[in-house]
N, C-alpha and C positions, 0 to 999 in steps of 0.2 A: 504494500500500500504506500501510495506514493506520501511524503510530509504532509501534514494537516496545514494550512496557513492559518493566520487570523479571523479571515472571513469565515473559513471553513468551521473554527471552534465556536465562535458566534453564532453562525448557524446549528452547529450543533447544542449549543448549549439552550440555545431558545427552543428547538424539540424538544429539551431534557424538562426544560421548565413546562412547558403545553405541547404536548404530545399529538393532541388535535390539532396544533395548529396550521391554518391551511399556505399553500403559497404566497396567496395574498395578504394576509395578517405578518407571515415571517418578512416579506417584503415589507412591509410597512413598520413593522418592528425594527426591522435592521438597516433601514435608508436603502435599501439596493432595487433592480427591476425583478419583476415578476423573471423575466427569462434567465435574470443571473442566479435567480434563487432555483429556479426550477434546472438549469446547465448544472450546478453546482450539486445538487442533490442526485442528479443522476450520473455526476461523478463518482459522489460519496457511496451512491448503492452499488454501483458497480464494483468498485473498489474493494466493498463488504464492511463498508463502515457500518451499516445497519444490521442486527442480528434476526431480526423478524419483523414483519409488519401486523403478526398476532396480535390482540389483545390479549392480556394476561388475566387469566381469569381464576376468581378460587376455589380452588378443589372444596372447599366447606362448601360453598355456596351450593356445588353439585352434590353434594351429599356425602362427602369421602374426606370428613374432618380429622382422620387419623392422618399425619403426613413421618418419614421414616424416612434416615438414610442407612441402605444395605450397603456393608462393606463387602465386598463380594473379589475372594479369591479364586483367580481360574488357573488352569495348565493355558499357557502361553501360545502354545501352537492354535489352540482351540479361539483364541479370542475373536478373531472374525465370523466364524459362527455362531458365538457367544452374542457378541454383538445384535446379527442379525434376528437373534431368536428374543434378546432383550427387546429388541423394535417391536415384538407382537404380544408384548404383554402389554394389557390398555394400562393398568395401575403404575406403569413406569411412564414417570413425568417426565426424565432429565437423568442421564447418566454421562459420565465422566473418567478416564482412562487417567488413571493416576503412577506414580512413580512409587517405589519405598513399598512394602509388606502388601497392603491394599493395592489389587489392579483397578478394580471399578468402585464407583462410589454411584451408586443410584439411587434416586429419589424417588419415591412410592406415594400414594398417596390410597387408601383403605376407607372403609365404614367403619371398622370394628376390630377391635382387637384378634376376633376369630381370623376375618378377612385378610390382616396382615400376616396371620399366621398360614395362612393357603398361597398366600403371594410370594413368600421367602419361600415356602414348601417348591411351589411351582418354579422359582427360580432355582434352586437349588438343583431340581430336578435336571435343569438342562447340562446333557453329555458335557462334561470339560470344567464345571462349574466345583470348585472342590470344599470349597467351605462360605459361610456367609456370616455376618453379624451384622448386629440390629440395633439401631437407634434411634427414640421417637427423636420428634421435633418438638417439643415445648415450648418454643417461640422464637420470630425473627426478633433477633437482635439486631441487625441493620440490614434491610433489604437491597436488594439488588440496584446500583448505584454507581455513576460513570463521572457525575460531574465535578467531585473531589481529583479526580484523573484529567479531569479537562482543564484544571486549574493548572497541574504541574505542566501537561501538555503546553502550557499556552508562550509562544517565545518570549523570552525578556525583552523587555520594555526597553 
């Protein structure tokens, strides 16, 4: 990804603040034209400055207030299958390829204490998969969060 400039962290920092907000608002927020704002953002998506254009939504809301991250040790050779079979379990929110003792770190989200008890079962289950451990989530302590990063990002003055 190419250097971020000024403009760019501007604009990005004004998504971070209104995430709705449209061309024309960032445009007028930031003194620029509609086309610079719109050229510029479709640099930045290409680039892969943006990670999703999801809405984030919460698993409470949908009914699956339990959330858990599975530490999940696998044989190595196996991990791209592993992988692929973690893609089809619905209750896996978000997994993550870690370095050190732990391969994967995946996020689960359950109804019930039963539920996350069938969901580790079910992972465990898959070929290659050799041990797992369990930890609820009891609360965000600071949610997912870029614009403390946009700050160090930003060139000296």
């Amino acid at each position: 990804m190419p250097p971020l400039d000024r403009i760019d962290l501007e604009l990005l920092g004004a998504l971070a603040d209104d995430h709705r907000a449209t061309v024309v608002a960032l445009s007028d927020r930031l003194g620029l034209s509609r086309n610079t704002v719109q050229a510029r953002m479709a640099r930045l998506d290409k680039a892969g400055a943006f990670l999703s254009y999801q809405r984030a939504i919460s698993s409470r809301a949908l009914g699956f207030p339990i959330e858990a991250y599975l530490s999940v040790m696998v044989r190595q050779h196996d991990l791209p299958r592993i992988r692929e079979h973690l893609a089809l379990v619905p209750e896996v929110m978000q997994a993550h390829g870690l370095s050190g003792a732990v391969d994967l770190l995946v996020r689960v989200a359950c109804r019930d204490a039963q539920h996350l008890f069938d969901t580790d079962a079910r992972i465990l289950s898959i070929d290659g998969v050799e041990r797992t451990e369990t930890s609820l989530v009891m609360d965000e302590v600071i949610p997912y969060r870029v614009v403390p990063l946009m700050e160090l990002a930003r060139p000296e003055r």
